[in-house]
C-alpha positions in Angstrom: 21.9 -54.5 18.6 20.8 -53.8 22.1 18.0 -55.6 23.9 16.6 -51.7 25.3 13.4 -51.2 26.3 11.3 -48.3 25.8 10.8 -47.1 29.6 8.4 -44.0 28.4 5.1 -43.5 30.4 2.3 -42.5 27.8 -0.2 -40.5 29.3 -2.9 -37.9 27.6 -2.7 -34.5 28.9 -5.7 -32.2 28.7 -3.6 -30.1 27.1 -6.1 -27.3 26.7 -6.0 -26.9 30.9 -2.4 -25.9 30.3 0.1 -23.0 29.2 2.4 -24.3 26.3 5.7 -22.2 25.5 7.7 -22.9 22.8 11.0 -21.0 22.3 12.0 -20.4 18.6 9.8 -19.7 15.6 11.5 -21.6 12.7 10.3 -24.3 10.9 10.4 -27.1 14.4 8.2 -24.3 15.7 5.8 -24.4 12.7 5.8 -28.4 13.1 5.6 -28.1 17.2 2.9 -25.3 17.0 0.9 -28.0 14.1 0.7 -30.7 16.5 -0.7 -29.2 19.3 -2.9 -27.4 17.5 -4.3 -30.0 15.4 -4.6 -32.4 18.6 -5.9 -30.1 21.2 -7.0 -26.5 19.6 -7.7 -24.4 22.3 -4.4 -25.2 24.2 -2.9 -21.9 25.4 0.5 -21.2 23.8 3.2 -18.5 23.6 5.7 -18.5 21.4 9.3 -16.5 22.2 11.3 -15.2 19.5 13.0 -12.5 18.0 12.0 -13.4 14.5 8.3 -15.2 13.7 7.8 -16.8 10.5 5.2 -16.0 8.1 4.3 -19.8 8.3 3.9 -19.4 12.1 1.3 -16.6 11.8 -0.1 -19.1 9.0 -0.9 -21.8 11.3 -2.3 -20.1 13.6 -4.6 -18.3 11.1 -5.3 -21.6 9.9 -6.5 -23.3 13.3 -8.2 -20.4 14.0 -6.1 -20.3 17.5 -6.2 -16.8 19.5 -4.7 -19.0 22.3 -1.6 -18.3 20.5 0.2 -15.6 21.9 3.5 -14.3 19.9 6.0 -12.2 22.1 9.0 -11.4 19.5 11.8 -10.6 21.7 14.9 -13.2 22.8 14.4 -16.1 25.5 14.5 -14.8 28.7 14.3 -17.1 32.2 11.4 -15.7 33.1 9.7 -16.8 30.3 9.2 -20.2 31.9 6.9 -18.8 34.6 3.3 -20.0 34.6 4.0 -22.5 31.8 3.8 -26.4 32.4 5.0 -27.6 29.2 8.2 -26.1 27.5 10.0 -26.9 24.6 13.2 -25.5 23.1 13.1 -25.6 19.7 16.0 -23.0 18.5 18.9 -24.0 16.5 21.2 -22.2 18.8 22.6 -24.3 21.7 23.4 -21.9 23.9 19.4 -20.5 24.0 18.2 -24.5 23.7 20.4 -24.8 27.1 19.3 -21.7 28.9 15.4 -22.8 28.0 16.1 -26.3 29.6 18.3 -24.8 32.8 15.1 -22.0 33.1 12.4 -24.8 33.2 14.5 -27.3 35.3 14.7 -24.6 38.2 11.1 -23.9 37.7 10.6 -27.8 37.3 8.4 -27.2 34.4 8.8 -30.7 32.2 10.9 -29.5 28.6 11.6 -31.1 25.3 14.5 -29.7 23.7 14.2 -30.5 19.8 16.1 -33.1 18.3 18.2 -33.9 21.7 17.1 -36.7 23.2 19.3 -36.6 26.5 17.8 -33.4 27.3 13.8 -34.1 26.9 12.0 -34.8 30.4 9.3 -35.7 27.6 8.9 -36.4 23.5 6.3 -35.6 21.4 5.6 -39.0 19.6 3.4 -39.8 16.6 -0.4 -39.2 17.1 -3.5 -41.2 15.2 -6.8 -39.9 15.8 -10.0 -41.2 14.6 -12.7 -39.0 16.4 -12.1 -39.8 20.2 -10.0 -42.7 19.5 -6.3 -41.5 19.8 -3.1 -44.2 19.5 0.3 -42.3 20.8 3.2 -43.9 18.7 6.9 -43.5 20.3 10.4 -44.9 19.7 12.0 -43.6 22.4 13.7 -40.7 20.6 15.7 -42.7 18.7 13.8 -42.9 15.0 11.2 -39.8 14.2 11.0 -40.5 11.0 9.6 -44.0 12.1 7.2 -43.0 14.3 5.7 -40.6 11.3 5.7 -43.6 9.0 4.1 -45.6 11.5 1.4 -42.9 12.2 0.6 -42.3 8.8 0.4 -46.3 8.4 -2.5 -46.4 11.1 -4.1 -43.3 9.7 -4.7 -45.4 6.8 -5.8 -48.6 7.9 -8.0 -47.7 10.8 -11.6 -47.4 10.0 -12.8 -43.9 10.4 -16.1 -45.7 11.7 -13.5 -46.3 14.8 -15.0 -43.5 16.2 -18.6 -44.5 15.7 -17.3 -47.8 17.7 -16.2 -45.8 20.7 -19.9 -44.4 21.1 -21.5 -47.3 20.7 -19.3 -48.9 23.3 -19.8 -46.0 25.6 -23.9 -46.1 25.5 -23.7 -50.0 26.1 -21.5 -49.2 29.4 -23.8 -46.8 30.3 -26.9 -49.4 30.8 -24.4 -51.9 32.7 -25.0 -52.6 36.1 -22.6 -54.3 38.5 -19.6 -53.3 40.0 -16.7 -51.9 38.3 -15.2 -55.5 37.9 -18.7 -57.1 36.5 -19.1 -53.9 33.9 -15.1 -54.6 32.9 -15.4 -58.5 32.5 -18.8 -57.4 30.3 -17.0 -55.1 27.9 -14.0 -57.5 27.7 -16.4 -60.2 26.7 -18.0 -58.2 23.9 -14.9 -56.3 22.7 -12.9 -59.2 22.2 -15.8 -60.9 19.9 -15.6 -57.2 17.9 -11.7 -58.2 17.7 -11.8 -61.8 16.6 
């Protein structure tokens, strides 16, 4: 067993202030196209594929998401242009390697589905609990881990989590201090909410 760490930077990305593509509408689609829909709903996607899945058309029926834009044609470089966030998600290597080449000469970050070595980026396990959201990652190496770990949390967080978060926002709203007094303040009273 190795003594690895995971070197991943989380971050939150507003993702509805950027252009998604997603090459391949199969089943990784229909999982990919969930996710970001569920998370961030009025994130602008296009999907690029000769054949679209029923299912596809489903979820975006089902999120209500004309954000989603279907163009049913094969990859082409191109493609990449005016998108921020790609991700390969055919079965066919050769298309998967063309997406990744395409968005590294655009330096556009990609995630190639299910190959690791050639993500700039993964798409972990997400809990959310009104405006509380906990990313969950294992460095690529076990998905099926990070979902069991996501729907663990699901479960045992509170759904009043949320109702937490507002209450703690109105309280640091009627601080006054500098940012250091209004931090030391909230660190006070969140640890007793902890304990």
């Amino acid at each position: 067993m190795t003594n690895q760490k995971n070197t991943l930077f989380p971050i939150f990305l507003k993702a509805h202030q950027l252009r998604f593509l997603i090459v391949g509408a199969g089943y990784v689609c229909e999982e990919k196209l969930n996710f970001l829909l569920k998370s961030s709903p009025l994130t602008q996607v296009t999907i690029v594929a000769p054949m679209v899945r029923p299912e596809i058309r489903a979820v975006i029926a089902k999120h209500e998401a004309p954000n989603v834009r279907l163009v049913e044609r094969s990859f082409e470089p191109e493609d990449v242009k005016g998108h921020q966030i790609v991700i390969a998600a055919t079965c066919i290597e050769s298309v998967n390697a063309a997406v990744k080449a395409s968005a590294n000469a655009e330096n556009v970050l990609v995630n190639v589905v299910d190959d690791p070595p050639r993500c700039d980026f993964y798409m972990g396990g997400i809990v959310s609990k009104g405006n509380v959201k906990i990313a969950i990652s294992t460095n690529g190496k076990s998905p099926t881990l990070t979902k069991r770990l996501r729907q663990f949390f699901e479960e045992m967080l509170p759904d009043e989590l949320d109702e937490l978060s507002e209450t703690l926002n109105a309280y640091r709203q009627t601080l006054k201090g500098d940012f250091e007094t209004k931090v030391n303040k909230l660190n006070d009273l969140t640890k007793e909410l902890i304990s």
